[in-house]
N, C-alpha and C positions, 0 to 999 in steps of 0.2 A: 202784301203786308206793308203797314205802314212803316215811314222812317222812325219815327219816334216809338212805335210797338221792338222796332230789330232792335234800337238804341237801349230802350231797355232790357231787352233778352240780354244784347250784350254783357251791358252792365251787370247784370245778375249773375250772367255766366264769370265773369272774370273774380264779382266778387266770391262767390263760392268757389273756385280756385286757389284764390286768396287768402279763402277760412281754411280749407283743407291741408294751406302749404304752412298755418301757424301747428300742428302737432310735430314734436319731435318725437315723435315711437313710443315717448313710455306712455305706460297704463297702471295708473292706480286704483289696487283690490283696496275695497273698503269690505272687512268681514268682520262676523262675529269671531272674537278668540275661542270661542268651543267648540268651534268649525275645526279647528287646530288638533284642541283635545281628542276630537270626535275620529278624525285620521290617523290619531296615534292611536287610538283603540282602537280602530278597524285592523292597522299591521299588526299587535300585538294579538288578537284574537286569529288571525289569518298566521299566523307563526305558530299559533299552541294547536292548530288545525290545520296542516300543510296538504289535507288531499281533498279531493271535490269527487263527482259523480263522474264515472265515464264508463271505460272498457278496458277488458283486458284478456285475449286469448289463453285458452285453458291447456294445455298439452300435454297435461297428465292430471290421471285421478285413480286412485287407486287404494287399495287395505290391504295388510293381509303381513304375515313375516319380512317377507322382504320389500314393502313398500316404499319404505324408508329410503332404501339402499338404490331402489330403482332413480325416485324422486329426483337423490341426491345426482344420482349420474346423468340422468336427463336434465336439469338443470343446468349440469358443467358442458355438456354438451352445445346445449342452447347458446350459454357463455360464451364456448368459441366458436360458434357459428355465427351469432348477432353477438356480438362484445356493444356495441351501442344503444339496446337495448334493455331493460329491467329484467331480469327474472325472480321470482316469488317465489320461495316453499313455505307451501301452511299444512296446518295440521289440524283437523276436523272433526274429532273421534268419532270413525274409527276411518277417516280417507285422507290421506297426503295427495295435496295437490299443487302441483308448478303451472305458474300462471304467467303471464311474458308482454313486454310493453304496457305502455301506460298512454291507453288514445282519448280523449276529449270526445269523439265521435263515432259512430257504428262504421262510418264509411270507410274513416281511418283504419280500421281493426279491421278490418273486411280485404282492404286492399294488404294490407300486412300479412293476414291468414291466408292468403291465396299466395304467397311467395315463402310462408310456412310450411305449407303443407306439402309440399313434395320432400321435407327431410321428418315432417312432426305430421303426417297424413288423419290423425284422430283429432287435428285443433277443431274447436269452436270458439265465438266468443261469447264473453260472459261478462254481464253488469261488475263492475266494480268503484273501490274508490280507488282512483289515482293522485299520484304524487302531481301537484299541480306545476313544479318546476322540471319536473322528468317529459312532459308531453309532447311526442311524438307528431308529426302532423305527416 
Protein backbone atom coordinates (compact mmCIF):
# COMPACT_ATOMS: atom_id res chain seq x y z
CA UNK A 1 0.00 0.00 0.00
CA UNK A 2 1.06 3.16 -0.83
CA UNK A 3 2.15 6.10 1.70
CA UNK A 4 -0.16 8.58 0.75
CA UNK A 5 -3.26 5.81 0.08
CA UNK A 6 -2.21 4.76 4.51
CA UNK A 7 -1.99 8.69 4.99
CA UNK A 8 -5.33 9.02 3.89
CA UNK A 9 -7.09 5.98 5.49
CA UNK A 10 -5.43 7.67 8.31
CA UNK A 11 -6.85 10.87 8.10
CA UNK A 12 -10.36 9.47 7.48
CA UNK A 13 -9.95 7.32 10.33
CA UNK A 14 -9.15 10.10 12.98
CA UNK A 15 -11.53 12.26 11.37
CA UNK A 16 -14.66 10.07 11.95
CA UNK A 17 -13.34 9.70 15.43
CA UNK A 18 -13.49 13.03 15.59
CA UNK A 19 -17.42 13.30 14.21
CA UNK A 20 -18.34 10.58 16.66
CA UNK A 21 -16.65 12.22 19.86
CA UNK A 22 -18.76 15.74 18.80
CA UNK A 23 -22.50 13.85 20.23
CA UNK A 24 -23.19 14.36 23.79
CA UNK A 25 -25.82 11.49 24.33
CA UNK A 26 -28.95 13.40 23.79
CA UNK A 27 -31.41 12.44 21.01
CA UNK A 28 -34.03 14.65 19.78
CA UNK A 29 -37.68 12.99 18.89
CA UNK A 30 -39.08 15.21 16.35
CA UNK A 31 -43.02 13.70 16.33
CA UNK A 32 -46.26 14.33 15.37
CA UNK A 33 -48.45 15.49 18.76
CA UNK A 34 -51.30 12.84 17.91
CA UNK A 35 -48.59 10.31 18.31
CA UNK A 36 -49.09 11.70 22.00
CA UNK A 37 -53.00 11.66 21.82
CA UNK A 38 -52.92 8.36 20.12
CA UNK A 39 -50.87 6.61 23.37
CA UNK A 40 -53.23 8.08 25.65
CA UNK A 41 -55.97 6.34 23.87
CA UNK A 42 -54.47 3.19 23.65
CA UNK A 43 -53.89 3.18 27.92
CA UNK A 44 -57.37 4.53 28.43
CA UNK A 45 -58.91 1.75 26.16
CA UNK A 46 -56.40 -0.97 27.56
CA UNK A 47 -57.77 0.14 31.21
CA UNK A 48 -61.69 -0.08 30.36
CA UNK A 49 -60.47 -3.75 28.84
CA UNK A 50 -57.93 -5.18 31.43
CA UNK A 51 -58.08 -8.96 30.14
CA UNK A 52 -56.62 -10.46 26.85
CA UNK A 53 -56.72 -14.16 25.50
CA UNK A 54 -55.06 -16.92 27.26
CA UNK A 55 -55.84 -19.88 29.93
CA UNK A 56 -57.15 -20.85 32.73
CA UNK A 57 -57.32 -24.41 34.49
CA UNK A 58 -60.81 -25.60 35.29
CA UNK A 59 -61.21 -27.62 38.69
CA UNK A 60 -64.60 -27.68 39.06
CA UNK A 61 -67.87 -27.91 37.12
CA UNK A 62 -70.70 -28.69 38.30
CA UNK A 63 -75.13 -28.28 38.73
CA UNK A 64 -77.18 -29.40 40.88
CA UNK A 65 -78.49 -28.21 44.77
CA UNK A 66 -75.44 -28.20 46.32
CA UNK A 67 -73.17 -26.75 43.55
CA UNK A 68 -72.97 -23.71 44.93
CA UNK A 69 -71.73 -24.84 48.20
CA UNK A 70 -69.29 -27.38 46.62
CA UNK A 71 -67.80 -24.43 44.36
CA UNK A 72 -67.52 -22.17 47.12
CA UNK A 73 -65.35 -24.68 49.23
CA UNK A 74 -63.29 -25.73 46.56
CA UNK A 75 -62.35 -22.29 45.78
CA UNK A 76 -61.32 -21.65 49.52
CA UNK A 77 -59.46 -24.59 49.36
CA UNK A 78 -57.53 -23.74 46.19
CA UNK A 79 -57.09 -20.24 48.19
CA UNK A 80 -55.07 -21.81 50.73
CA UNK A 81 -53.16 -24.08 48.73
CA UNK A 82 -51.92 -21.46 45.89
CA UNK A 83 -52.78 -18.01 47.92
CA UNK A 84 -50.62 -16.62 44.87
CA UNK A 85 -52.78 -17.60 42.40
CA UNK A 86 -56.49 -16.33 40.85
CA UNK A 87 -59.37 -18.21 41.54
CA UNK A 88 -62.69 -17.68 39.58
CA UNK A 89 -66.41 -18.73 40.48
CA UNK A 90 -68.92 -18.20 37.59
CA UNK A 91 -72.07 -19.26 37.22
CA UNK A 92 -73.36 -20.59 33.86
CA UNK A 93 -77.09 -21.61 34.00
CA UNK A 94 -77.32 -24.27 35.18
CA UNK A 95 -73.16 -25.12 36.11
CA UNK A 96 -70.86 -23.41 38.70
CA UNK A 97 -67.67 -23.40 37.83
CA UNK A 98 -63.89 -22.49 39.72
CA UNK A 99 -61.39 -21.81 37.27
CA UNK A 100 -57.66 -20.86 38.70
CA UNK A 101 -54.57 -18.93 37.40
CA UNK A 102 -54.31 -16.61 34.68
CA UNK A 103 -51.42 -18.11 32.03
CA UNK A 104 -50.69 -16.10 28.75
CA UNK A 105 -49.84 -19.55 27.26
CA UNK A 106 -50.90 -23.41 27.10
CA UNK A 107 -47.41 -24.37 28.15
CA UNK A 108 -47.72 -22.20 31.27
CA UNK A 109 -51.18 -23.83 32.22
CA UNK A 110 -49.99 -27.15 31.44
CA UNK A 111 -46.89 -26.96 33.67
CA UNK A 112 -49.19 -25.43 36.56
CA UNK A 113 -51.93 -28.43 36.07
CA UNK A 114 -49.55 -31.09 36.40
CA UNK A 115 -48.47 -29.70 40.12
CA UNK A 116 -52.64 -29.25 40.48
CA UNK A 117 -53.50 -32.22 40.02
CA UNK A 118 -52.36 -34.31 42.65
CA UNK A 119 -54.75 -32.22 45.19
CA UNK A 120 -57.53 -31.11 42.09
CA UNK A 121 -56.91 -34.61 39.90
CA UNK A 122 -60.12 -33.62 37.44
CA UNK A 123 -58.13 -30.18 36.17
CA UNK A 124 -58.00 -29.43 32.56
CA UNK A 125 -57.29 -26.31 30.82
CA UNK A 126 -59.57 -24.16 29.29
CA UNK A 127 -59.32 -20.96 26.75
CA UNK A 128 -60.02 -17.99 28.70
CA UNK A 129 -59.78 -14.30 29.22
CA UNK A 130 -57.14 -13.24 31.56
CA UNK A 131 -56.41 -10.44 33.73
CA UNK A 132 -53.40 -9.11 31.79
CA UNK A 133 -51.70 -7.75 35.13
CA UNK A 134 -52.39 -11.03 37.23
CA UNK A 135 -50.18 -13.38 34.56
CA UNK A 136 -48.48 -16.17 35.77
CA UNK A 137 -45.47 -17.14 33.77
Amino acid sequence: MSKKLSLLILLLAAFVLHSFGQFNGKVEIIQDPLIDTLIQRHIQINQLQPTIEGYRIQIYFESGNQARTLANRIKERFEELYPDYGAYLTFNEPYYRVRVGDFRDKMSAEAFRQILLQDFPNAFIVPDNVYFEKIQN
